[in-house]
C-alpha positions in Angstrom: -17.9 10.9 42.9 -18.8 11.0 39.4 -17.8 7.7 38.4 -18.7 4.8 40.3 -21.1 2.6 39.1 -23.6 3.9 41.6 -23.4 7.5 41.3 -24.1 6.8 37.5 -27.2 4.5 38.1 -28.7 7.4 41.0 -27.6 10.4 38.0 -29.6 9.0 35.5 -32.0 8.4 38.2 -32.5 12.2 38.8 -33.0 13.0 35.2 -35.0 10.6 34.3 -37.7 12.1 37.4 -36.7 15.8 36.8 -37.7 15.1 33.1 -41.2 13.3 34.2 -42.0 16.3 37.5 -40.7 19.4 36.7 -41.8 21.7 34.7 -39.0 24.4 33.0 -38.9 27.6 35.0 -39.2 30.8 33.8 -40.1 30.5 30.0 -36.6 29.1 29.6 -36.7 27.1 26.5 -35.4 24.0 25.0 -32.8 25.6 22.9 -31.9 27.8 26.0 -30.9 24.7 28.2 -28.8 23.1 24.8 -26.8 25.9 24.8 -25.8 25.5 28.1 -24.4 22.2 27.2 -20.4 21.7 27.0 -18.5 20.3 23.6 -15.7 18.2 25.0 -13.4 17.4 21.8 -10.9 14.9 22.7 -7.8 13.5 19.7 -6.1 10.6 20.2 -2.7 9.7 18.2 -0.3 6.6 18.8 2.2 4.7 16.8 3.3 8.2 15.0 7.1 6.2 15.2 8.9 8.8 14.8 7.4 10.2 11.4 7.4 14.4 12.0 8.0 15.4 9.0 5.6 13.3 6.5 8.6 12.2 4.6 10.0 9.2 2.8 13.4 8.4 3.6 13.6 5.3 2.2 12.4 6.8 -1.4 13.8 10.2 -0.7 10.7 12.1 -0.7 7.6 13.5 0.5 5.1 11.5 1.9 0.9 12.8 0.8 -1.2 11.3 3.9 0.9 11.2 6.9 3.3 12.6 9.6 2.8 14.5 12.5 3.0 18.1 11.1 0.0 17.0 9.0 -2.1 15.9 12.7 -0.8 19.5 13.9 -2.3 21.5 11.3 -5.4 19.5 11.9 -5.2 19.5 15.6 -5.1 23.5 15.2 -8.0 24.0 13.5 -9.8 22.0 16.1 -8.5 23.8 18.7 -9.6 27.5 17.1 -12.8 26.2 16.9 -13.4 24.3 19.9 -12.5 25.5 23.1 -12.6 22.2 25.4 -9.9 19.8 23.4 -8.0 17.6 25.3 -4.8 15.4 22.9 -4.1 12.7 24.2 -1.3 9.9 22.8 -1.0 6.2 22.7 2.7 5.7 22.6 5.2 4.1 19.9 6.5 7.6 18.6 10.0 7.8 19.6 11.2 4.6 17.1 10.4 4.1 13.1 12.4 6.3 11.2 16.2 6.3 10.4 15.7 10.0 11.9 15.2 8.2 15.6 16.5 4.8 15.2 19.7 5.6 13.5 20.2 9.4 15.0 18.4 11.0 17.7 18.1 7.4 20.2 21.3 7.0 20.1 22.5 10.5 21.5 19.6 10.3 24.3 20.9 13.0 26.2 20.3 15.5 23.3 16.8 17.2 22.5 14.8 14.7 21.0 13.5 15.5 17.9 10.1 13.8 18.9 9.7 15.3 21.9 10.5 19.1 20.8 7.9 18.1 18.2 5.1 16.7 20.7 5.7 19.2 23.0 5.1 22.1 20.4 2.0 20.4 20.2 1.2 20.3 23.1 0.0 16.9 24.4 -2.0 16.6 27.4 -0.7 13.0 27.9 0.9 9.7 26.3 1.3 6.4 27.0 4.4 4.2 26.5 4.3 2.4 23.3 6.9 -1.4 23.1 8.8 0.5 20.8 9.8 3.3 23.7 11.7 0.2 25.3 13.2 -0.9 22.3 17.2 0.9 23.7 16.2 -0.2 27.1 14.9 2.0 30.0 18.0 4.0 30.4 17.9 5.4 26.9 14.2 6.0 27.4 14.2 7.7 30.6 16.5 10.2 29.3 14.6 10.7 26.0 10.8 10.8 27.6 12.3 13.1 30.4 12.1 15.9 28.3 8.3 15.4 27.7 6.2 18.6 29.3 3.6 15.8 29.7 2.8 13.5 31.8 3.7 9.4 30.2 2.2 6.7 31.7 2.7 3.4 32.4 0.1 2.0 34.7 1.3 -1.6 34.3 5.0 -1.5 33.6 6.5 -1.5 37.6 10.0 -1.1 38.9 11.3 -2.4 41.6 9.1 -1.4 44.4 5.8 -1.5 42.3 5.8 1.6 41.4 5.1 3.1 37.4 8.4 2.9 35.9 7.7 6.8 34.3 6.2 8.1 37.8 2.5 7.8 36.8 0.3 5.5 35.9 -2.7 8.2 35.3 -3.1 12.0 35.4 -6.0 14.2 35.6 -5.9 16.6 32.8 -8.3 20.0 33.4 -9.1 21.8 30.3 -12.0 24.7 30.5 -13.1 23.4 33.9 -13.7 20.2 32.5 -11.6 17.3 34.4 -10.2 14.4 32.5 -8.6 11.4 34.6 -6.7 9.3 31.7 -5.3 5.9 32.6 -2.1 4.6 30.4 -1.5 0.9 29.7 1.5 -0.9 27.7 1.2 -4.2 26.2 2.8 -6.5 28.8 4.4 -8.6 26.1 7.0 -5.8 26.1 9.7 -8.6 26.8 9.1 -10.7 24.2 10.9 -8.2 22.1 12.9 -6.5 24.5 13.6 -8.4 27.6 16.9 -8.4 27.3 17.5 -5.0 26.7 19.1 -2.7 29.6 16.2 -2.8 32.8 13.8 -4.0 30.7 14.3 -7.9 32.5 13.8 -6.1 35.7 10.7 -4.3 34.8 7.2 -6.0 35.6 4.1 -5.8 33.4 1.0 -6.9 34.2 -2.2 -7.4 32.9 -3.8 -4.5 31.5 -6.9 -4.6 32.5 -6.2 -5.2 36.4 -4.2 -2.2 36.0 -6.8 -0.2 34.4 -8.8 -1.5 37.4 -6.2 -0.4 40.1 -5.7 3.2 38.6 -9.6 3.4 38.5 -9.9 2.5 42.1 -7.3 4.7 43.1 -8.8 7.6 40.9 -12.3 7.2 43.0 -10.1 7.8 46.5 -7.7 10.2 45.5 -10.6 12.6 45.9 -10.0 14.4 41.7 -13.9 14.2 40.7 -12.8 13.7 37.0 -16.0 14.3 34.3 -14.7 11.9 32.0 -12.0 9.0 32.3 -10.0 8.0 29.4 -7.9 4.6 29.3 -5.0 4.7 27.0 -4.1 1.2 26.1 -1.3 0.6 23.9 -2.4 -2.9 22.3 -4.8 -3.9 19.9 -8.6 -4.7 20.3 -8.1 -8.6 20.1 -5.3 -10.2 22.2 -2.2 -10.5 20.4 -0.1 -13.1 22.8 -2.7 -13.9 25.9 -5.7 -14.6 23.9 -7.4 -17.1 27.3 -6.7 -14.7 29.3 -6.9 -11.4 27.4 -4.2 -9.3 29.7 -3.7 -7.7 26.5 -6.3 -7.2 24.8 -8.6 -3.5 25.1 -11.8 -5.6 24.7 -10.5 -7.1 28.4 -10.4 -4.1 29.6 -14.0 -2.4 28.7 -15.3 -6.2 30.0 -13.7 -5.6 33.4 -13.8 -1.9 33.5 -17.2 -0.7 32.9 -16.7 2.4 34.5 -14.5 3.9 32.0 -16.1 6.6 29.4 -13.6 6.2 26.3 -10.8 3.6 25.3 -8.6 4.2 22.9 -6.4 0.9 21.2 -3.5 1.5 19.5 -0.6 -0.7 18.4 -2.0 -2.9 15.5 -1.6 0.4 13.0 -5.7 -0.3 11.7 -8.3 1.7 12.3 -10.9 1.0 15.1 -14.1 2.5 15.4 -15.9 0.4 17.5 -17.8 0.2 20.6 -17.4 -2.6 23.5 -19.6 -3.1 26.7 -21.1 0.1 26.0 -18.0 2.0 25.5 -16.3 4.1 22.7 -13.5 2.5 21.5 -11.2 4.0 18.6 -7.2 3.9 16.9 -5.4 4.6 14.2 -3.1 3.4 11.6 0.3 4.3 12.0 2.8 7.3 10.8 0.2 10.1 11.7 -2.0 8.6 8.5 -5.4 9.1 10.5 -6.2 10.9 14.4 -9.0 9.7 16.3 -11.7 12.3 17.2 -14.2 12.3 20.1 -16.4 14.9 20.2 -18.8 14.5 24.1 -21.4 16.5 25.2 -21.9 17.6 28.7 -25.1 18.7 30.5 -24.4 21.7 33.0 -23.6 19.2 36.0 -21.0 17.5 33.7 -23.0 14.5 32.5 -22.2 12.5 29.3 -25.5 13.3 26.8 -23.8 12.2 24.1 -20.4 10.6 22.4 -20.0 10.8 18.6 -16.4 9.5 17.4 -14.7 9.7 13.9 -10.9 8.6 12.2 -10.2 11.3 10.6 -7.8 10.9 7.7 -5.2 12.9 7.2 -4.7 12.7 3.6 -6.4 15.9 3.0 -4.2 17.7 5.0 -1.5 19.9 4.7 1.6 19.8 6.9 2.5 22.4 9.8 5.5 24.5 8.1 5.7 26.1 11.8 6.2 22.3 13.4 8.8 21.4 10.2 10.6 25.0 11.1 11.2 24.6 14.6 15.8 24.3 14.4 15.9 21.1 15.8 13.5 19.1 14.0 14.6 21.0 10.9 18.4 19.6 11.4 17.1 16.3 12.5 15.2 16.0 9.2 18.2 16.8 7.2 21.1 14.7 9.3 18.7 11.5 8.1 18.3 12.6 4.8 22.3 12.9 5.0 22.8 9.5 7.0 21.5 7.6 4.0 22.9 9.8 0.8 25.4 12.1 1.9 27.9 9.4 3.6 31.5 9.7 2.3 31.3 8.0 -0.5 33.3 8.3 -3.5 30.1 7.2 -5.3 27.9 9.8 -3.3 25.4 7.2 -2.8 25.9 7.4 0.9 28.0 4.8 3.3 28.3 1.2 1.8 27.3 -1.6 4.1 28.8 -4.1 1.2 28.7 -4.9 -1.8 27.1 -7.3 -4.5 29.1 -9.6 -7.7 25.9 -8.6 -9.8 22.4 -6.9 -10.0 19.7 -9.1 -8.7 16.5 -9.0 -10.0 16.3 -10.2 -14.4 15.0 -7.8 -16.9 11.2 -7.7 -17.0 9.9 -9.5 -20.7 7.1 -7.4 -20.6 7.6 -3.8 -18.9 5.7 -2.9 -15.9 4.8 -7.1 -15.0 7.5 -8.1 -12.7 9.7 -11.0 -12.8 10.2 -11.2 -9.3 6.6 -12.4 -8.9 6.8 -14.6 -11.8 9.5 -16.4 -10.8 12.2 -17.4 -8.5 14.7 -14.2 -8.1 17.9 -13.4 -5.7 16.3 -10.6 -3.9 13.6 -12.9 -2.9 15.8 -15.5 -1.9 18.0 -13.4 0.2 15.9 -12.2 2.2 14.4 -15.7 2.6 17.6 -17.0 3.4 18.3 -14.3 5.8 15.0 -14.7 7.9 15.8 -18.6 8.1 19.4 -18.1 9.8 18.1 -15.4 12.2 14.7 -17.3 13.4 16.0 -20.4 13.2 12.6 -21.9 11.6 12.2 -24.4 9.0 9.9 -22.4 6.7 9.3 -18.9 5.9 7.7 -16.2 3.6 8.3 -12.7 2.6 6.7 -10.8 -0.4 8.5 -8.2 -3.3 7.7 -5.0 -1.2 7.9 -3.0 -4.7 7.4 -4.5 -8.5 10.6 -2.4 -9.1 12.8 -3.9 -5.9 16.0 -4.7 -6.8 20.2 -4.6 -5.6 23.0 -3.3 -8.4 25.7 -4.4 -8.6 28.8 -3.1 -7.0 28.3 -1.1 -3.6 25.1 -1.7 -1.5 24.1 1.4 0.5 21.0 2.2 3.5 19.0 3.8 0.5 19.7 0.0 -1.8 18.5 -1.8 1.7 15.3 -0.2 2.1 14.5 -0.6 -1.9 14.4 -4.2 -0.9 12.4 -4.1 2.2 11.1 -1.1 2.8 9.0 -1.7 6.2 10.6 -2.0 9.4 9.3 -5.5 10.6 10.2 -7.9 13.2 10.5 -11.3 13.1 8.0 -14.0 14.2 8.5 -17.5 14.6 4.9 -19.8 15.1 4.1 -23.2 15.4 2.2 -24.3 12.1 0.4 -27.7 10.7 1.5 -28.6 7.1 -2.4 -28.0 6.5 -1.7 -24.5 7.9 0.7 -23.9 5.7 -0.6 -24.5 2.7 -3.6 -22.8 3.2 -1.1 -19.7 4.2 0.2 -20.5 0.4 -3.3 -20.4 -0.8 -4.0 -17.3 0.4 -0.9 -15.9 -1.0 -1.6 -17.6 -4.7 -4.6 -15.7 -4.7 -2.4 -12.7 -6.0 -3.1 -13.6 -9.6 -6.0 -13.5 -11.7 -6.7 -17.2 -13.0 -4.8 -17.4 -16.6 -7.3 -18.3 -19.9 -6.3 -20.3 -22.8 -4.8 -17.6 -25.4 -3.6 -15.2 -22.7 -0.5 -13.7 -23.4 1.0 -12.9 -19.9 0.1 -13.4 -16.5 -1.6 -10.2 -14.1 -2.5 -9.6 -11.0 -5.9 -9.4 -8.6 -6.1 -6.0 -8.4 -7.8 -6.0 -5.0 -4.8 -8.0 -3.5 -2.0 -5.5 -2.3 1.4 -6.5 -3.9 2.8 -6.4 0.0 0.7 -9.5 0.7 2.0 -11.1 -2.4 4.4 -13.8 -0.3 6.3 -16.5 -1.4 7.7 -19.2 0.5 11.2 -20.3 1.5 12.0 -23.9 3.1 9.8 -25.5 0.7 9.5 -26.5 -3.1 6.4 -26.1 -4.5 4.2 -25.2 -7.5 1.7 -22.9 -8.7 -1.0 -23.7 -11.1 -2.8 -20.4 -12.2 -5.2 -22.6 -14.4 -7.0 -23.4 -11.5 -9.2 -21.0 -9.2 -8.4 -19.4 -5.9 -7.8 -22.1 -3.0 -6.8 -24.7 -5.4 -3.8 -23.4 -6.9 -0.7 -24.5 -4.7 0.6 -28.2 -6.2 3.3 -30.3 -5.2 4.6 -29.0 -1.5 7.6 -30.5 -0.7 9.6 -30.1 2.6 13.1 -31.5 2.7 12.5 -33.1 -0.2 9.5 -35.3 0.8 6.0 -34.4 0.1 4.3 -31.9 2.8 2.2 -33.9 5.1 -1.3 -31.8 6.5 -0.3 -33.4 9.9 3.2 -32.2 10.0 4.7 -29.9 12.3 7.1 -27.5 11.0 8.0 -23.7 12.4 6.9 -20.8 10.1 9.0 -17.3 10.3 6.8 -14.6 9.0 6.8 -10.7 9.8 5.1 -9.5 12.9 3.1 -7.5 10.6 2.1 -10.6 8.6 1.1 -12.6 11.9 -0.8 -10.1 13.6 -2.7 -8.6 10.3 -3.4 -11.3 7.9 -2.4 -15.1 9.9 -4.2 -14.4 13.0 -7.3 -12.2 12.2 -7.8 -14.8 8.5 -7.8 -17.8 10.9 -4.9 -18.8 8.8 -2.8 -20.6 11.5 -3.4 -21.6 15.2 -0.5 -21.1 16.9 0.4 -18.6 18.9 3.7 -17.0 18.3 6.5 -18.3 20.2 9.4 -16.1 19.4 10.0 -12.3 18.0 13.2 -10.8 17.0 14.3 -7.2 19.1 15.6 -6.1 15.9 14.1 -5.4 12.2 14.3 -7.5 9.3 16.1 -4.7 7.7 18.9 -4.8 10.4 19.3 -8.3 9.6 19.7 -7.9 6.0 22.2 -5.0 6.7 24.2 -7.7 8.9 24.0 -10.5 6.2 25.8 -7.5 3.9 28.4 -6.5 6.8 29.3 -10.3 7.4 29.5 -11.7 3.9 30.2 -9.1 1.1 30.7 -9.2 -1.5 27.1 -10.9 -2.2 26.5 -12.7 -5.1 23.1 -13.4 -6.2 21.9 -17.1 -6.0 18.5 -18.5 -7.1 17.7 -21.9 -6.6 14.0 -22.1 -8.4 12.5 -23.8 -5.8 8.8 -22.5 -6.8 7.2 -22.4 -10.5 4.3 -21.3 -11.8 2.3 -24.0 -14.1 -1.0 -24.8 -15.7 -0.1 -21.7 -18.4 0.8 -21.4 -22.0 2.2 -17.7 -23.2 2.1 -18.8 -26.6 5.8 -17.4 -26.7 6.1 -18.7 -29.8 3.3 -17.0 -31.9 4.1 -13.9 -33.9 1.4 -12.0 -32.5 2.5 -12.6 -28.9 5.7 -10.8 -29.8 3.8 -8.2 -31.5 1.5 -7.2 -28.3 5.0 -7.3 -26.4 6.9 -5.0 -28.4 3.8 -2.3 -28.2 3.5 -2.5 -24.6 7.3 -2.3 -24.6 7.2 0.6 -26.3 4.1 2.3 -24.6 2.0 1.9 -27.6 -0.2 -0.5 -25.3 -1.4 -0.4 -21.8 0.3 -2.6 -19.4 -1.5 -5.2 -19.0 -0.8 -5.7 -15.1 -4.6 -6.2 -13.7 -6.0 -8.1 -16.7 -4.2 -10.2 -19.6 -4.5 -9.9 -23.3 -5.7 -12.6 -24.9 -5.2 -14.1 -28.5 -8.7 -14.6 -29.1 -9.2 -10.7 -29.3 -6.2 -10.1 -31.3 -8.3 -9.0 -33.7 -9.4 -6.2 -32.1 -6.1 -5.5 -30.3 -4.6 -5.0 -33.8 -7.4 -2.3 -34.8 -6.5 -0.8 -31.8 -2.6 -1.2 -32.5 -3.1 0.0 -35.7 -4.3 3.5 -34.5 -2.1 4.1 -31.8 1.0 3.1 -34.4 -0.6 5.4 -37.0 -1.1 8.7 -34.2 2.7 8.3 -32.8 
């Protein structure tokens, strides 16, 4: 057998002596013997969530770097060049787009667009993903039982123990080359949905006994695999269990040496990495980026070598045969529909509510946004929407777009996703007032410190505007005339200043707890509640439950420490030219009255060319 621990050790044994006694037979060359090596290609995928098309549905348009007729076109030239590629998947690809969630998983016992899509493609394998649980285990039974692939779920047991899909591991032959691969699910699965239909009745364990288990099993069932693949949909670090790591990939290369490639999936970041000796790789999410391995084999099927990339998929251009296929085609153009074609008398698509007025003020200077400036309703919506449905005393949520805004009059899907745009859960964690305001820090870090004589304030442009939070639950200031880490002033909770020692409960996104919180050392705590559904649902309850909306502000944040000079002439001046597009907006770097000087030769020739 291949792959115990002592077969390895006694392999590398015998070429280690053949190397030092024999002498090559017959003339036969070195070059001769490297062409008798085997490529192996393997390409991973996971978290694709439903994107098939590489399209926007929020924004109504094409997406550039993403979808999964983008990783076909790449996954075909692969496969006309190499003849050994094995595709493999890490799961979370039946939930994420209003395609899935709002058509295709709710008429399960249709063809799923997904599936048509993955089995066009012609998977090898796939793990579940969380996400495949999210309608329960009825609705996913019915939607992964049209796979023409094996799915795996080594650690997710019914009733008698058994994989709730049937497998736990397959053995894949491509070329004569055998491939055991091992799928894992995060066991954290009901924390978001446990009480969802079977879910409560399903065990998970920890991942890396599992891994162990299917390993064990692998070496008796007699299959010989040359390589053994573990699938593991969770992220490198522990996300819940982080003593005991029973979800964490690093766990399982510590326990599972025996293993030849591990791919991590479920964070949507990249991971090129290597632990205890072993390859370890993911992607980010939507089909943005595939995972390549490319493995050499000697003649008896030993490793020689293991180069792996992320390959972006920016570059490429999307499968018009995949997008063709009838199915996905209608699939693509029912969501498309869903949010615009409703029956409307406005054509806008069907109102969820409605608002008393728009939301967000007119921007004084075009292209700098108020709702970052300032206190604004769309902010404090959703604010006041993730308080009522976590149940926590503070929270945070950032102006997805500068341009994010609700009209006034009928609110619609297409208005919803203008305003959060991402399709987040939410988190509830334990957090010191210290914590806290070192969270707030952080966030403050958005904007470049303001000079005397600067005319408006602009942002770090090496701080994404989606981190950009602000803060709900609390009053406080910030003072942009002092440097990073020393900005947030005057934190008040329920009216009395924020003690460091203080315990209070935070709601954030899962994205924000699992990308910036946790891995920045931010806060502590480990989180202690999740929502099953999105943010966005939630805002499109708050619509269903209390339209009409009107829009409410109560300024409970400031910025201070700044003087706009709103009063000199020339301030008005600068304003009216970048109003007017005479003048750069000045969004990454203020101007300044102490160049006005120069700003006016400048102003002067741009007036005198228009």
């Amino acid at each position: 057998m291949k792959h115990t621990l002592i077969h390895k050790t006694v392999a590398w044994l015998t070429v280690i002596l053949m190397a030092v006694l024999i002498v090559i037979p017959y003339g036969r060359t070195e070059e001769a013997a490297e062409e008798k090596e085997i490529h192996v290609v393997i390409l991973a995928t996971s978290d694709m969530h439903g994107n098939i098309w590489g399209f926007s549905y929020e924004e109504n348009k094409e997406t550039t770097n993403n979808g999964m007729a983008r990783l076909y076109t790449y996954i075909q030239r692969v496969r006309e060049e190499n003849p050994v590629v094995f595709l493999i998947d890490g799961g979370d690809d039946i939930q994420g787009t209003i395609m899935t969630d709002d058509i295709a998983n709710k008429t399960p016992n249709q063809p799923h667009p997904v599936m048509i899509a993955m089995n066009y493609m012609k998977y090898d394998a796939m793990t579940l993903g969380n996400h495949e649980f999210d309608w329960g285990i009825g609705t996913m039974e019915k939607i992964i039982g049209q796979a023409k692939f094996p799915v795996l779920a080594a650690n997710a047991l019914d009733k008698d123990g058994k994989p709730i899909t049937g497998q736990g591991w397959t053995i894949v032959d491509r070329g004569g080359i055998r491939m055991a691969v091992i799928g894992v699910v995060t066991p954290y699965v009901p924390v978001w949905d446990g009480k969802k239909d079977g879910v409560g009745e399903t065990t998970f364990t920890a991942a890396d006994q599992a891994v162990q288990t299917a390993y064990e099993e692998i070496l008796k069932s007699g299959s010989e695999p040359d390589l053994i693949l573990v699938s593991a949909h969770m992220g490198e670090y522990a996300e819940f269990d982080e003593d005991g790591g029973s979800d964490s990939a690093i766990r399982i290369a510590e326990v599972n040496p025996g293993i030849d490639i591990l791919q991590a999936a479920h964070m949507h970041i990249t991971v090129n990495d290597s632990i205890n000796g072993i390859p370890v790789v993911g992607v980010r999410n939507a089909g943005r980026e595939i995972a390549r391995i490319d493995i050499m084999l000697d003649t008896n099927h030993r490793i020689t070598s293991i180069e792996k990339t992320i390959v972006d998929m920016a570059e490429e251009k999307p499968s018009e045969a995949l997008r063709s296929i009838p199915e996905i085609k209608t699939a693509h153009e029912a969501a498309i529909a869903y949010i615009r074609g409703g029956e409307s008398e406005t054509g806008k698509g069907t109102p969820l509510g409605s608002t008393t007025a728009r939301f967000q003020p007119e921007n004084e200077i075009h292209g700098i946004p108020e709702g970052r400036l300032r206190d604004t309703a769309v902010i404090d919506l959703i604010l006041k929407v993730q308080l009522e449905n976590s149940g926590a005393d503070v929270t945070s949520c950032a102006l997805f777009k500068d341009t994010s805004d609700l009209p006034e009059g009928e609110i619609t899907y297409e208005n919803i996703f203008d305003i959060y745009m991402y399709d987040n859960t939410l988190c509830r964690v334990p957090v010191t007032g210290k914590e806290l305001k070192q969270y707030m820090e952080w966030a403050a870090s958005a904007y470049n410190t303001w000079k005397p004589g600067d005319i408006n304030i602009s942002f770090d442009p090496e701080f994404p505007v989606y981190q950009h939070d602000i803060f709900g639950g609390v009053e406080y200031e910030i003072d942009l005339s002092r440097p990073k880490g020393e900005r947030v002033r005057n934190v008040k909770f329920k009216g009395k200043e924020l003690e460091d020692d203080q315990m209070l409960t935070l709601a954030v996104s899962n994205y924000r707890y699992a990308s910036n919180l946790k891995p920045l050392h931010l806060v502590s705590g480990k989180r202690e509640w999740e929502s099953s559904g999105s943010i966005r649902d939630m805002i499109v309850a708050y619509f269903s439950q209390h339209s009409p909306v009107t829009p409410e502000t109560d300024n409970h944040w400031r910025i201070t420490g700044i003087n706009l000079q709103e009063e000199d002439p020339r301030r008005a001046e600068i304003v009216s030219l970048i109003n007017t597009g005479c003048l750069p907006v000045p969004y990454e770097e203020s101007y300044n009255l102490a160049d006005y000087d120069t700003l006016a030769e400048k102003m002067k020739t741009v007036t005198e060319t228009k």
